[in-house]
C-alpha positions as CSV (number, residue, x, y, z in Angstrom):
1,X,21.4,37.3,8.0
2,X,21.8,34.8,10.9
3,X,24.6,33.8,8.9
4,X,26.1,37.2,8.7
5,X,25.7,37.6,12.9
6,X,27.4,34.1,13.5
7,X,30.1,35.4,11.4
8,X,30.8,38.4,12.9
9,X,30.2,37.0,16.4
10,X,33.3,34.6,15.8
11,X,35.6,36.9,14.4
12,X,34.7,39.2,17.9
13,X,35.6,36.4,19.8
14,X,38.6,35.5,18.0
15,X,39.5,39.2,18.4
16,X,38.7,39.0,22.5
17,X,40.6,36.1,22.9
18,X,43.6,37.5,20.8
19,X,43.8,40.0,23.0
20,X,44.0,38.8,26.2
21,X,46.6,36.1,24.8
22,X,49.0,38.8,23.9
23,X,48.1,40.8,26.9
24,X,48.7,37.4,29.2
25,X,52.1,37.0,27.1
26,X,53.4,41.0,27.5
27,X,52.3,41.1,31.7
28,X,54.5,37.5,31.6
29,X,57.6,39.3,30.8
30,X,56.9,41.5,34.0
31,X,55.7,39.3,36.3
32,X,55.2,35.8,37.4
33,X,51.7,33.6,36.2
34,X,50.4,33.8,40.0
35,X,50.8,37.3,40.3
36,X,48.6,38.1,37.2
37,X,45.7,39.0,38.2
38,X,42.3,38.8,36.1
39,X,41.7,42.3,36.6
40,X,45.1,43.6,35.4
41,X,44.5,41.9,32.6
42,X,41.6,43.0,31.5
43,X,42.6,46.4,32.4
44,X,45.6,46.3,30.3
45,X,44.0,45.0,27.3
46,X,41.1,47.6,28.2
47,X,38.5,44.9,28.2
48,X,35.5,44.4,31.0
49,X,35.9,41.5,33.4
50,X,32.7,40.0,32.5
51,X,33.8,39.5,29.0
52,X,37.1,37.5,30.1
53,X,34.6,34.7,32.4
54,X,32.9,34.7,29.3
55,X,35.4,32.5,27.9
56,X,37.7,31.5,30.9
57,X,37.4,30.4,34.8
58,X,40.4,32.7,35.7
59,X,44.0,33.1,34.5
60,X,45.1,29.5,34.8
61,X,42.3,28.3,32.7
62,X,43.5,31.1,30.0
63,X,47.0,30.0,30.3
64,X,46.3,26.0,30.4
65,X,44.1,26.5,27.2
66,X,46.9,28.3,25.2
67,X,49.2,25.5,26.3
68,X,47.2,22.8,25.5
69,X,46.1,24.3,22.1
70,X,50.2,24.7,21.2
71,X,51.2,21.0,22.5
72,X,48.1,20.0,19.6
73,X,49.9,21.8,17.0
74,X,53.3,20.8,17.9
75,X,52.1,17.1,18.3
76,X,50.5,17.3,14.5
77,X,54.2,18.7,13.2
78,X,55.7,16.1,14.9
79,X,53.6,12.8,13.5
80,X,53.6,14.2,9.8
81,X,57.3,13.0,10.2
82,X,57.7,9.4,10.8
83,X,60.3,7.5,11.3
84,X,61.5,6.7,7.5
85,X,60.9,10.4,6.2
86,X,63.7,10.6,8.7
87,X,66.3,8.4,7.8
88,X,68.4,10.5,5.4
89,X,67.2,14.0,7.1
90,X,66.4,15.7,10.3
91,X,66.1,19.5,8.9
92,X,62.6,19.3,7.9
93,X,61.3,18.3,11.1
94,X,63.8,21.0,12.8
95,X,62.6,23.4,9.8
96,X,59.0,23.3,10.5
97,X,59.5,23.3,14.6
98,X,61.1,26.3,14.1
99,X,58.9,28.2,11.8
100,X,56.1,26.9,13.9
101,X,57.7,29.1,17.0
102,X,58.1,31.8,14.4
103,X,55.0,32.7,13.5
104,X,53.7,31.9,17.0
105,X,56.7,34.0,18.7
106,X,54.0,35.9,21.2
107,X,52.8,32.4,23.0
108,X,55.4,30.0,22.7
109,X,57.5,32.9,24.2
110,X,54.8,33.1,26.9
111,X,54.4,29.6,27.4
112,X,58.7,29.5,27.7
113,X,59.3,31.9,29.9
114,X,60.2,31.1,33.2
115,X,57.4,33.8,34.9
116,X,54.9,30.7,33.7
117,X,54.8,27.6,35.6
118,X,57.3,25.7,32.7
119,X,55.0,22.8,32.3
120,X,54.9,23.6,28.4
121,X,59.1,23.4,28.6
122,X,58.8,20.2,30.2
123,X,56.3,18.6,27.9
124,X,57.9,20.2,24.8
125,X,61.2,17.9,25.7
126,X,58.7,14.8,26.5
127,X,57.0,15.0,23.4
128,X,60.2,15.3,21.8
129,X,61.7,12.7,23.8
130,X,58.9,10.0,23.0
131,X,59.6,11.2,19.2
132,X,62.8,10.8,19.2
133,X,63.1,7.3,21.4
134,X,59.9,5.7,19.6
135,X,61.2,7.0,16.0
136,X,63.9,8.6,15.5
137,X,66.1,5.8,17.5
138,X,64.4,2.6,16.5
139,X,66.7,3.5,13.7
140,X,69.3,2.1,15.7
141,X,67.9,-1.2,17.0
142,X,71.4,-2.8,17.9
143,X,71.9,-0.2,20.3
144,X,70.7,-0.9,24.2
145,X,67.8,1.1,25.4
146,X,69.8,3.0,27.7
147,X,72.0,3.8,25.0
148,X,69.2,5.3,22.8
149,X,67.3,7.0,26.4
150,X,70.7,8.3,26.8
151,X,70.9,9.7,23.8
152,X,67.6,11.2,23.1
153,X,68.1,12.9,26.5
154,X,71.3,14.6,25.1
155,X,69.4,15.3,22.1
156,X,66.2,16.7,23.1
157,X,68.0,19.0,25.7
158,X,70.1,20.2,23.1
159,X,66.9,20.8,20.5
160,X,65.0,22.5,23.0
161,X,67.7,24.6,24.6
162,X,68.3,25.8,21.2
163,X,65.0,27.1,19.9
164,X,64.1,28.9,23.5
165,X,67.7,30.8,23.5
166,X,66.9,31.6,19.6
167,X,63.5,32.8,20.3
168,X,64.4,34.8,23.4
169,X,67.5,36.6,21.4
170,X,64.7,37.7,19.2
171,X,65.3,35.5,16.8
172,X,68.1,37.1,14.6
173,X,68.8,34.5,12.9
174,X,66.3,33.2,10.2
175,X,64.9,29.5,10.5
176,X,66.3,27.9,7.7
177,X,69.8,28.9,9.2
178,X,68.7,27.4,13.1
179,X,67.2,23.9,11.5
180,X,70.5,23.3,10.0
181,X,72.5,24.2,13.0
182,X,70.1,22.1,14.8
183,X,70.5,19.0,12.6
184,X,74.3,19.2,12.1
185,X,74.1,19.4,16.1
186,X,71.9,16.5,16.5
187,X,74.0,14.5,13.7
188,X,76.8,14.5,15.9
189,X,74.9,13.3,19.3
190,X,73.7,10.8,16.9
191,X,77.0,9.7,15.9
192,X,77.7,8.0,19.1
193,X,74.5,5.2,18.3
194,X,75.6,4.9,15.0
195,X,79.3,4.2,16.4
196,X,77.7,1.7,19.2
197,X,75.4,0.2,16.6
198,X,78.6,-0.7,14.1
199,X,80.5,-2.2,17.3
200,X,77.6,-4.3,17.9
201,X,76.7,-5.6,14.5
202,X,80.6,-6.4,14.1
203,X,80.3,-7.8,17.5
204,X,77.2,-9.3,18.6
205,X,77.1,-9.9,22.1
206,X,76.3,-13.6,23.7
């Protein structure tokens, strides 16, 4: 029985906190993170006040948690690719970063919009950055570090700028298609290390 009640008391609060996550996400596409107030949230999502402090200090706390729950999941996608799996091929990595703001449309849209405080934007492209600097370009080890910063800047703009316009254009187009786009993109950028690595092996400096 005390089973039963633990049970049902999780799925409640998974419900709660549903709820005011896709409330916090609809009032972001009205107004700006400091103009949300507790109360017009709970209102909205017709909940009592008390029940929100329950599970949050106000509606930075809610916001920082969702934010800090998404960089976790995007972090895990990220290190189940190291460096050899991509060697021959970037769309799996694209592939599952895509589907991954897919399914999660509602907060990554929340978290990317520019009514929130753009912190997730920012550490989106830094995680990506460190990803593609530590990994992706140590693939290119004849290159000069700022040739590979250089590059991974170009890149990681151009990944990122890519999935927010596709997810804010309601996503018409379906992942598979966007990953590929998104490789044959990044295959170019990654051209130019490629073309400075060759020079440099043919050419070694000193």
């Amino acid at each position: 029985m005390n089973e039963k009640r633990e049970e049902h008391g999780d799925r409640r609060v998974r419900r709660t906190k549903k709820m005011l996550r896709q409330g916090l996400s609809y009032l972001l596409t009205q107004k700006k993170l400091k103009d949300i107030s507790v109360r017009e949230l709970t209102d909205f999502v017709d909940l009592h006040r008390a029940t929100f402090y329950v599970h949050y200090r106000d509606i930075y706390d809610l916001y920082q948690q969702i934010e800090e729950e998404t960089v976790a999941d995007v972090r895990e996608i990220l290190e189940r690719f190291p460096a050899e799996k991509l060697t021959n091929s970037l769309y799996a990595i694209f592939l599952a970063m895509v589907q991954y703001i897919q399914e999660n449309a509602d907060l990554c849209r929340m978290l990317l919009s520019r009514n929130g405080d753009m912190t997730f934007y920012k550490r989106l492209e830094g995680m990506l950055q460190d990803k593609c600097v530590t990994d992706w370009m140590s693939l290119y080890k004849a290159t000069t570090p700022q040739q590979r910063e250089y590059c991974g800047s170009y890149i990681v703009s151009g990944c990122v700028g890519v999935m927010y316009r596709w997810l804010n254009e309601g996503m018409k187009q379906q992942p598979e298609q966007v990953a590929f786009m998104m490789e044959q993109m990044t295959r170019k950028g990654v051209g130019f290390l490629e073309e400075e690595q060759r020079k440099a092996l043919v050419c070694p400096q000193g």
